[in-house]
C-alpha positions in Angstrom: 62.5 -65.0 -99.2 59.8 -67.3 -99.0 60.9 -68.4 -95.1 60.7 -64.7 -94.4 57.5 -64.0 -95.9 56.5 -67.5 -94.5 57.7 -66.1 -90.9 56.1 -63.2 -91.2 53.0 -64.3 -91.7 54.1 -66.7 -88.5 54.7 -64.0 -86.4 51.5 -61.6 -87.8 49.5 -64.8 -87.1 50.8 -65.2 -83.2 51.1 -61.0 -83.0 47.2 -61.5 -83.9 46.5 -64.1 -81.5 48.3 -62.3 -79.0 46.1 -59.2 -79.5 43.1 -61.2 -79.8 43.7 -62.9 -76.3 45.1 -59.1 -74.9 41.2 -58.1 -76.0 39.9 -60.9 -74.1 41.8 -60.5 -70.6 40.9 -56.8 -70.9 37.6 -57.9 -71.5 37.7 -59.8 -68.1 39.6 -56.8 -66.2 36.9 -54.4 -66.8 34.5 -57.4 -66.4 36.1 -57.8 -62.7 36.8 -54.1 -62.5 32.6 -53.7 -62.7 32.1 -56.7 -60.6 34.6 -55.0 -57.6 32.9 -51.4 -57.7 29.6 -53.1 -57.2 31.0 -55.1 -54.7 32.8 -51.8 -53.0 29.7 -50.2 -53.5 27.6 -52.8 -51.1 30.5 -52.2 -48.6 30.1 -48.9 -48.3 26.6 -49.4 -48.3 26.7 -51.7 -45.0 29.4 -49.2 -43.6 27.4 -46.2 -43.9 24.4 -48.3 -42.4 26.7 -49.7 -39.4 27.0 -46.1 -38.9 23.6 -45.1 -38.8 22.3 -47.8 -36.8 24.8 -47.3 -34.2 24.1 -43.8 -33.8 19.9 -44.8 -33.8 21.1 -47.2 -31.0 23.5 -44.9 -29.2 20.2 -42.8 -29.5 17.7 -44.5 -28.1 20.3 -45.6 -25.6 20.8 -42.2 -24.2 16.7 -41.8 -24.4 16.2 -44.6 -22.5 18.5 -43.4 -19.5 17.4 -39.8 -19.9 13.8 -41.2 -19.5 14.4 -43.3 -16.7 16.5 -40.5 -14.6 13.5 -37.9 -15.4 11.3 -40.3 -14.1 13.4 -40.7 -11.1 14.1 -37.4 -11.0 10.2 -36.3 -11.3 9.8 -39.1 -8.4 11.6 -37.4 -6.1 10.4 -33.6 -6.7 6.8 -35.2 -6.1 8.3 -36.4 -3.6 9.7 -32.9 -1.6 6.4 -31.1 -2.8 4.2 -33.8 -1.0 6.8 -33.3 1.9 7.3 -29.2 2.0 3.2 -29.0 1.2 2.5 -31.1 4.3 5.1 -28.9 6.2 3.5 -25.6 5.4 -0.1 -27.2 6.2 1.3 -28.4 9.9 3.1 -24.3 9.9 -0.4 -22.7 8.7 -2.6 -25.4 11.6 -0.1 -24.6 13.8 -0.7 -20.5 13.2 -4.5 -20.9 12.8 -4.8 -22.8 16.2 -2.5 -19.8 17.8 -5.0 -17.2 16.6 -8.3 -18.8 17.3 -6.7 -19.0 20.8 -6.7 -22.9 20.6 -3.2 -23.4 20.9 -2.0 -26.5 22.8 1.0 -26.6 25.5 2.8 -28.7 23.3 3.0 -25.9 20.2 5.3 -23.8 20.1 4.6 -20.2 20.6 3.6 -17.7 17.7 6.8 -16.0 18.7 8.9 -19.0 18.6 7.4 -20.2 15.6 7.9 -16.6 13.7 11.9 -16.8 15.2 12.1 -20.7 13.9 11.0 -19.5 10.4 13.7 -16.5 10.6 16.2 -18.1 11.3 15.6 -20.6 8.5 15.8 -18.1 5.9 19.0 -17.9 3.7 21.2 -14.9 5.5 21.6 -12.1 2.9 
């Protein structure tokens, strides 16, 4: 009985070691497993902030062009207000010279000018 005592003990001895180095790699997996969420967590962070600063640049992008067309666009209304101002200034000269009787043989007539007009308004 001694060699299966002896064996025993054998066997408790290497089922202990076997334990004891089990402890250890667990140790180490949850060691890793901490190491890997902190890791996955600094991913995540960069992914979320890829995300945000494409959409700040996507943004300002879109600002940008927005800006540049309004200024275009705000151009081009200063633009037809210069031109429709100085129309209606050369129309009202044109009507004041009529009526003080100054009118040259070049102008057109108050008539004309009064059927010109008409016939530019939108037809209803």
């Amino acid at each position: 009985m001694s060699t299966t005592t002896d064996r025993a003990i054998e066997v408790t001895e290497l089922l202990r070691a076997a334990i004891t180095e089990a402890h250890g790699l667990l140790k180490d997996i949850r060691t890793e497993r901490r190491e890997f969420d902190a890791a996955a967590r600094i991913v995540q962070t960069l992914l979320d902030r890829i995300g945000e600063r494409a959409e700040e640049q996507v943004t300002a992008a879109i600002g940008k062009e927005i800006k540049t067309g309004l200024a275009s666009y705000e151009g081009c209304i200063r633009q037809a207000i210069d031109v429709a101002t100085e129309r209606v200034n050369q129309r009202f000269d044109t009507l004041a010279a009529i009526m003080m009787g100054e009118e040259r043989s070049d102008q057109e007539s108050l008539a004309d000018a009064i059927r010109t007009w008409r016939a530019r308004l939108p037809q209803q």
